[in-house]
C-alpha positions in Angstrom: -1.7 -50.4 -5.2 1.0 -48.2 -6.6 1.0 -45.3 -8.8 3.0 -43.4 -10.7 2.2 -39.5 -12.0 4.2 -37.1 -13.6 6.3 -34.5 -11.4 7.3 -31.4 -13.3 9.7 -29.7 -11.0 11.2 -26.3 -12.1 13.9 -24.1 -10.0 12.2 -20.5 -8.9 14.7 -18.8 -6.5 16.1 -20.5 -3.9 13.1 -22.6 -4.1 11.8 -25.8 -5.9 8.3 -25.8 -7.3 6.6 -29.1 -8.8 3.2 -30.1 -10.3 1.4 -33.3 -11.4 0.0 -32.8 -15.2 -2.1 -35.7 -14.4 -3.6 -34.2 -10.8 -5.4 -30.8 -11.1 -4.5 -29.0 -8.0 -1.5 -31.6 -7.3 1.5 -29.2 -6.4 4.5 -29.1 -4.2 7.6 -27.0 -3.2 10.9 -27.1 -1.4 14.1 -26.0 -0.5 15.7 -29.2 -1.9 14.6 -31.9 -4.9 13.6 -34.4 -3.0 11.9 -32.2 -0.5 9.9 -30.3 -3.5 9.0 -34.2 -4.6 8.3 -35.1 -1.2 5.6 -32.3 -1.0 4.0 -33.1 -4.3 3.5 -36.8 -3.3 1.7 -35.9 -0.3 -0.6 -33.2 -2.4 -1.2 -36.3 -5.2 -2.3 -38.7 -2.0 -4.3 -36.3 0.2 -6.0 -35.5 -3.5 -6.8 -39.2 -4.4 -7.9 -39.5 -1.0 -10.8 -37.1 -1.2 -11.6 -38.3 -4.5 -12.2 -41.9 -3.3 -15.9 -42.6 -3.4 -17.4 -43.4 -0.3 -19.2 -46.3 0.4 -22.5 -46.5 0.7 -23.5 -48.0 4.3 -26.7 -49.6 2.6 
């Protein structure tokens, strides 16, 4: 399945900064664009994954 969010990325510096409207605690940062991008994507997908409900062993 494939997703797509929102990535607000904003220059701050030398630095890249990026967050996910969509994804409370979903931010990022890097030295470049796509590293900044990079970073948020792995905060949106380590967030989904602890929010994916557990199955019950029942």
């Amino acid at each position: 399945m494939r997703n797509e969010f929102t990535a607000v990325i904003e220059r701050d510096g030398d630095w890249f900064v990026a967050w996910c409207p969509e994804i409370r605690g979903a931010n990022g940062q890097g030295r470049t664009v796509e590293e900044c991008r990079e970073s948020l994507g792995a905060a949106i997908q380590l967030i989904l994954e602890d929010r994916r409900p557990v199955p019950n062993p029942c």
